[in-house]
C-alpha positions, 0 to 999 in steps of 0.5 A, spaced: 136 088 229 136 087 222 134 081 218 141 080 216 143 079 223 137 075 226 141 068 227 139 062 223 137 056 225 144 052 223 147 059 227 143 058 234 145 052 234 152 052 233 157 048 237 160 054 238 155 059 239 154 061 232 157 067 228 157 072 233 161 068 237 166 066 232 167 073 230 168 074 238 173 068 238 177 070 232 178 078 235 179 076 242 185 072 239 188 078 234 187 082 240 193 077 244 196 077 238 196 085 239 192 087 234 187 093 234 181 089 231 175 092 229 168 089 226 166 090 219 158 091 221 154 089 215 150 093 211 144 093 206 150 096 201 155 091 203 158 087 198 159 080 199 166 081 198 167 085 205 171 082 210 168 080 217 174 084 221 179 089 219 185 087 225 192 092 225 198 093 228 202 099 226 203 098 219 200 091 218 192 090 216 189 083 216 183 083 213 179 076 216 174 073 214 170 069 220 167 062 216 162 057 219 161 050 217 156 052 211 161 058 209 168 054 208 165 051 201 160 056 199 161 059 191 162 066 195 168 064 199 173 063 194 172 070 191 171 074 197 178 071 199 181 072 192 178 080 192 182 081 200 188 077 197 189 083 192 188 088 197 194 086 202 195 080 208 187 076 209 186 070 215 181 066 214 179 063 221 175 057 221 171 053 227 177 048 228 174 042 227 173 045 220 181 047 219 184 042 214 177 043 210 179 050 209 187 048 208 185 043 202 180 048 199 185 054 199 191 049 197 186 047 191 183 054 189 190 055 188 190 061 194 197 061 198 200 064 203 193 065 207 193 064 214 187 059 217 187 060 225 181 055 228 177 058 234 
């Protein structure tokens, strides 16, 4: 295990279980959906632009991006969903509590048409 993927402590004690546990609510759901979904393993070259899952279904790709509390306003977030936005459809999936903050900083950021699922 790599330092990246040790939890941290506002991870561990997540109501939902952390960040592994929202990747696996956010796939699980793509997959009902009948998407083929495929986690993004971290790396030491990734940018931090990559998305957290790649989801497709014939010719559609989703590239999703899986946020806990402290990501939702995070300075990164805005462009690393602007970067998936140029590439093709973007989801965003948020703990549900945390989906309308997300929705007003989408709509504030002048992002539209991004999906926002809460898990």
């Amino acid at each position: 295990m790599t330092l990246s993927q040790v939890p941290t402590l506002e991870e561990r004690s997540a109501p939902e279980g952390g960040r592994r546990d929202a990747i696996e609510r956010c796939r699980v759901l793509l997959a009902r959906e009948g998407f083929a979904v495929w986690v993004v393993a971290p790396s030491d070259g990734r940018s931090g632009r990559s998305p957290d899952l790649l989801a497709e279904n014939g010719a559609r790709v989703l590239r999703v991006f899986v946020l806990l509390d402290r990501d939702v306003d995070a300075q990164g977030t805005r462009s690393r969903i602007r970067a998936a936005l140029r590439e093709g459809e973007t989801r965003v999936c948020v703990p549900w509590p945390f989906r309308w903050r997300m929705l007003s900083n989408l709509d504030r950021w002048g992002l539209s048409g991004v999906s926002v699922t809460g898990v």
